[in-house]
C-alpha positions in Angstrom: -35.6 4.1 -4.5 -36.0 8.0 -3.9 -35.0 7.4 -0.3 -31.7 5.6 -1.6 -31.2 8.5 -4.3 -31.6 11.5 -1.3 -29.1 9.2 0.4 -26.9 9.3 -2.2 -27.0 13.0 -2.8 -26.5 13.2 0.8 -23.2 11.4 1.1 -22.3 13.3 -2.4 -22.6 16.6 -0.1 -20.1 15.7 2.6 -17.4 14.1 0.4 -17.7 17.8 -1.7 -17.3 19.6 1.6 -14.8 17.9 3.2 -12.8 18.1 0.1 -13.4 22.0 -0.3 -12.1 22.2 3.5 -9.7 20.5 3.3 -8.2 22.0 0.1 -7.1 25.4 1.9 -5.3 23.6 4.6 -3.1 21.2 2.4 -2.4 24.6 0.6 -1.2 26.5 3.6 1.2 23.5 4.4 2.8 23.6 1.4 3.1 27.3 1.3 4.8 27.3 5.1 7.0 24.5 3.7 8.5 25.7 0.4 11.1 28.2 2.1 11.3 30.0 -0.8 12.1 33.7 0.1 15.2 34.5 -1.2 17.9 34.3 2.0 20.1 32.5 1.5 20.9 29.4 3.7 22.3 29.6 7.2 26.0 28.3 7.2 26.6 28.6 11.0 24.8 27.4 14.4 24.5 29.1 17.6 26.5 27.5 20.7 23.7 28.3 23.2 19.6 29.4 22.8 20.7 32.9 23.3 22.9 32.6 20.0 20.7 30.1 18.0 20.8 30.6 14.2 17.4 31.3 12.5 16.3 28.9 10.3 12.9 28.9 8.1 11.1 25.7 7.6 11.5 23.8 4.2 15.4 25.6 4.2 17.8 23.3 5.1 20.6 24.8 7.5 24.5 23.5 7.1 27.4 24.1 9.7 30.8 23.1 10.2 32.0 22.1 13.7 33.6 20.1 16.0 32.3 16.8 17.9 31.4 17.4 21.5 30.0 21.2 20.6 26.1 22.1 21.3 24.9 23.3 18.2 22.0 25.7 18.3 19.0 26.8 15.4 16.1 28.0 16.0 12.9 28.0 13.6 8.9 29.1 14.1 5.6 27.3 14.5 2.2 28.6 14.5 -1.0 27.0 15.9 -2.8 23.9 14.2 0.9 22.9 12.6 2.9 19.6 13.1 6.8 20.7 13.5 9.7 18.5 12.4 13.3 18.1 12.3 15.8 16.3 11.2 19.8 16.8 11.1 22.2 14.3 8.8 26.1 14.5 10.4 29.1 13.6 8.4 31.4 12.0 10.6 35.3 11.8 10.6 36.5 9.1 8.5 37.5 5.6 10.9 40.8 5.5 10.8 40.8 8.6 12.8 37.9 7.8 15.3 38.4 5.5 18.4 34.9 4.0 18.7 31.3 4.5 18.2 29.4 7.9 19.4 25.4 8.6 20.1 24.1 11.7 18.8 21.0 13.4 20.3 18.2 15.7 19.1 16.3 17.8 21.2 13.7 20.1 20.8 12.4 23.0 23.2 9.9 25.7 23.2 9.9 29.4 23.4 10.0 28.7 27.3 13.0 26.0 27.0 10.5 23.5 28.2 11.6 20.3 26.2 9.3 18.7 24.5 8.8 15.0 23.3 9.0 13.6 20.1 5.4 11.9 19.0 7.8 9.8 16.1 10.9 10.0 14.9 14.6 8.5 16.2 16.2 11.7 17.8 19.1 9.5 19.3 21.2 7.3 17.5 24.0 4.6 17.8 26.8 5.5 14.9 29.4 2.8 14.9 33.0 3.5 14.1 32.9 2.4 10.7 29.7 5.2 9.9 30.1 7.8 7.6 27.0 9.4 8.4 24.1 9.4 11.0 20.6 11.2 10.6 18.8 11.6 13.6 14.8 13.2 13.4 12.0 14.0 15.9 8.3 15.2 14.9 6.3 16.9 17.7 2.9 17.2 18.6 0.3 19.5 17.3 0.9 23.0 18.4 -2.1 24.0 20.0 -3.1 27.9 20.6 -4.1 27.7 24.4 -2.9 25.1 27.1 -3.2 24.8 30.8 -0.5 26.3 33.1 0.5 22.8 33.9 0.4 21.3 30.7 3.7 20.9 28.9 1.5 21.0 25.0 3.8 22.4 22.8 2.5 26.3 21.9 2.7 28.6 19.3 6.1 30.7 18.9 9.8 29.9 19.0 11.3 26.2 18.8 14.9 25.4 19.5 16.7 22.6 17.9 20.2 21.3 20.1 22.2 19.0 18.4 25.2 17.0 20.3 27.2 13.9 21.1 26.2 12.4 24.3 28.3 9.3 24.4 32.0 8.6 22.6 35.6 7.9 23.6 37.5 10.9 24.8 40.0 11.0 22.4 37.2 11.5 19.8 36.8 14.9 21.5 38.0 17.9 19.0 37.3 16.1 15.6 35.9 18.2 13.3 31.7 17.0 11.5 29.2 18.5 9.0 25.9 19.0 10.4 23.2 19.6 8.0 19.7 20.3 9.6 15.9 21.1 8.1 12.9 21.6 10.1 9.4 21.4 8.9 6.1 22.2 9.8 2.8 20.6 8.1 -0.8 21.9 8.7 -2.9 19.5 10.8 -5.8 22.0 10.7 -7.9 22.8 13.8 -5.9 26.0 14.0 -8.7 27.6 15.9 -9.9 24.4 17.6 -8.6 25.1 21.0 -11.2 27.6 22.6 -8.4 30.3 23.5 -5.5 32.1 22.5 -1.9 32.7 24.0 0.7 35.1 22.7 3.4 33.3 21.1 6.4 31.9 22.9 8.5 34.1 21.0 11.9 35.1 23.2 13.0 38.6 22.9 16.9 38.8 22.5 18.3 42.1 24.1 18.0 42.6 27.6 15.6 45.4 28.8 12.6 44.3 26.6 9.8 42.7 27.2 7.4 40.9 24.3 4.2 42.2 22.8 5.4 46.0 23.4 5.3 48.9 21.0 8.7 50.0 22.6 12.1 49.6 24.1 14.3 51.6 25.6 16.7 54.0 23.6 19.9 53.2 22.4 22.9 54.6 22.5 22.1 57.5 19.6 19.0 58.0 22.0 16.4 56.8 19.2 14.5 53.4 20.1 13.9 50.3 18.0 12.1 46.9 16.4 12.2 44.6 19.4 14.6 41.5 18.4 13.0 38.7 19.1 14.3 34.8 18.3 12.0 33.9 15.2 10.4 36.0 12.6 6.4 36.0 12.7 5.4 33.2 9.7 4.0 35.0 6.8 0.1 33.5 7.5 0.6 35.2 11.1 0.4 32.9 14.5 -2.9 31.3 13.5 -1.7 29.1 10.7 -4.4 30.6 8.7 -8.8 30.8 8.8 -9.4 26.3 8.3 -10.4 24.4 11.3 -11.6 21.1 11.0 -14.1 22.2 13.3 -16.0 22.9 9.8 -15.6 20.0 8.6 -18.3 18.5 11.1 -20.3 21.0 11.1 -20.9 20.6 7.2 -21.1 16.9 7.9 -23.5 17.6 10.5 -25.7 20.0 8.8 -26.0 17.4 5.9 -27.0 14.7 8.2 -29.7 17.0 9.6 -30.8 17.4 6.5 -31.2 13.8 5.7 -32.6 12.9 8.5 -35.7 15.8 8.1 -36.1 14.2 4.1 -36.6 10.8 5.7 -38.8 11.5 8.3 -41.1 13.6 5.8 -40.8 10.9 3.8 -42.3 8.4 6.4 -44.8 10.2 7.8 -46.2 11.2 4.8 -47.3 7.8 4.0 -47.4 5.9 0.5 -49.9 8.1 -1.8 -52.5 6.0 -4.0 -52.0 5.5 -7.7 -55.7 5.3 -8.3 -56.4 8.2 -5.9 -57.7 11.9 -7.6 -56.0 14.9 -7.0 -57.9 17.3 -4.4 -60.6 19.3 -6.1 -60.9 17.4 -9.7 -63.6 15.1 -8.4 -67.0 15.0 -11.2 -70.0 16.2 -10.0 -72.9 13.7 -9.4 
């Protein structure tokens, strides 16, 4: 019975730590998910990466346009985070529409590498007769360090290009509403990786180069905040202190534990009832 009750207190231990560990991290996600900061809403998308229109996760981005144009946003990810996006277009009504058109979702990193989705439909059939088509795509983990031939998606900048791949000429020209939010939920193991790249963070204006304390004067001969594509998240590149790695190691530790009570346990071997204590033997 006292082995089962030490067992039980045991497995108490780990359920209390992996809740207190886990706590922080659902925290940070909602916190890098809310987007409430006061800008307002984008209204407009970039036609190329160069142009790409800012977006913060958890803020959903509108834009009026034309079918057949690349349209462009841009939003940040930080290490141990799952991005997501997803875009909803309002098409033109039928009557004016010649047939049915795929729209595609793609998703590239600070180096333009494209990445693939891990879930998520980011191409879709619309028929003629659709008023709307939502098309989404969820990444991998972001890690913080990858090898040079690994395509792992990495900390920094991540473009979203939205277009029509497939529709009848005459389609060309028609004018849509895009409306596009991107996301990004902690997964934890933020410092899980063993290493630490800077991020893939794009700077804008030629003549600069990232991670510098400087740039080279303007025109009034005074220098400059280097513009790069995304804004740093407010928890910094990290995604914050929780890794799961502590997770297992409080696991651990309270198995180690265990296992010392038991084997003291065992090797003590079963004490008498009938036995005297040590030193409260009677004299004969």
């Amino acid at each position: 019975m006292r082995a089962l009750r030490i067992l039980g207190a045991a497995l108490t231990l780990c359920a209390a730590a992996w809740l207190t560990a886990a706590a922080p991290a659902a925290a940070d996600g909602e916190d890098g998910t809310d987007g409430k900061s006061g800008k307002e809403a984008p209204t407009e998308a970039g036609t190329n990466f160069r142009t790409a229109t800012e977006v913060e996760p958890g803020r959903r981005a509108t834009a009026a346009a034309s079918t057949g144009d690349y349209l462009y946003w841009v939003f940040p990810a930080a290490a141990g985070q799952v991005p997501g996006v997803k875009a909803e277009l309002k098409l033109p009504d039928a009557s004016s529409r010649h047939g049915g058109a795929t729209w595609q979702l793609d998703v590239y990193d600070g180096l333009r590498r494209h990445q693939p989705c891990a879930s998520g439909t980011p191409a879709r059939r619309a028929a003629q007769q659709d008023r709307t088509v939502t098309v989404s795509c969820t990444l991998r983990r972001v890690r913080s360090w990858s090898e040079r031939w690994a395509n792992d998606p990495l900390q920094g900048a991540y473009y979203v290009r939205l277009t029509v791949v497939d529709l009848p000429a005459q389609d060309l020209g028609l004018p849509i509403d895009a409306e596009v939010e991107a996301s990004v939920r902690d997964a934890g193991g933020a410092h899980a990786d063993g290493g630490d790249v800077s991020p893939l963070n794009p700077v804008l204006r030629a003549g600069t180069a990232p991670d510098t304390d400087s740039e080279p004067p303007d025109d009034d001969g005074k220098g400059g905040d280097i513009p790069h594509a995304v804004a740093e998240p407010g928890d910094g590149w990290g995604s914050g202190w929780w890794s799961d790695r502590w997770v297992w190691t409080v696991i651990g530790a309270a198995l180690a534990a265990l296992a010392g009570v038991g084997g003291y346990t065992l090797t003590r071997g079963p004490r008498s009832p009938g036995r005297p204590p040590a030193g409260t033997g009677s004299d004969i």
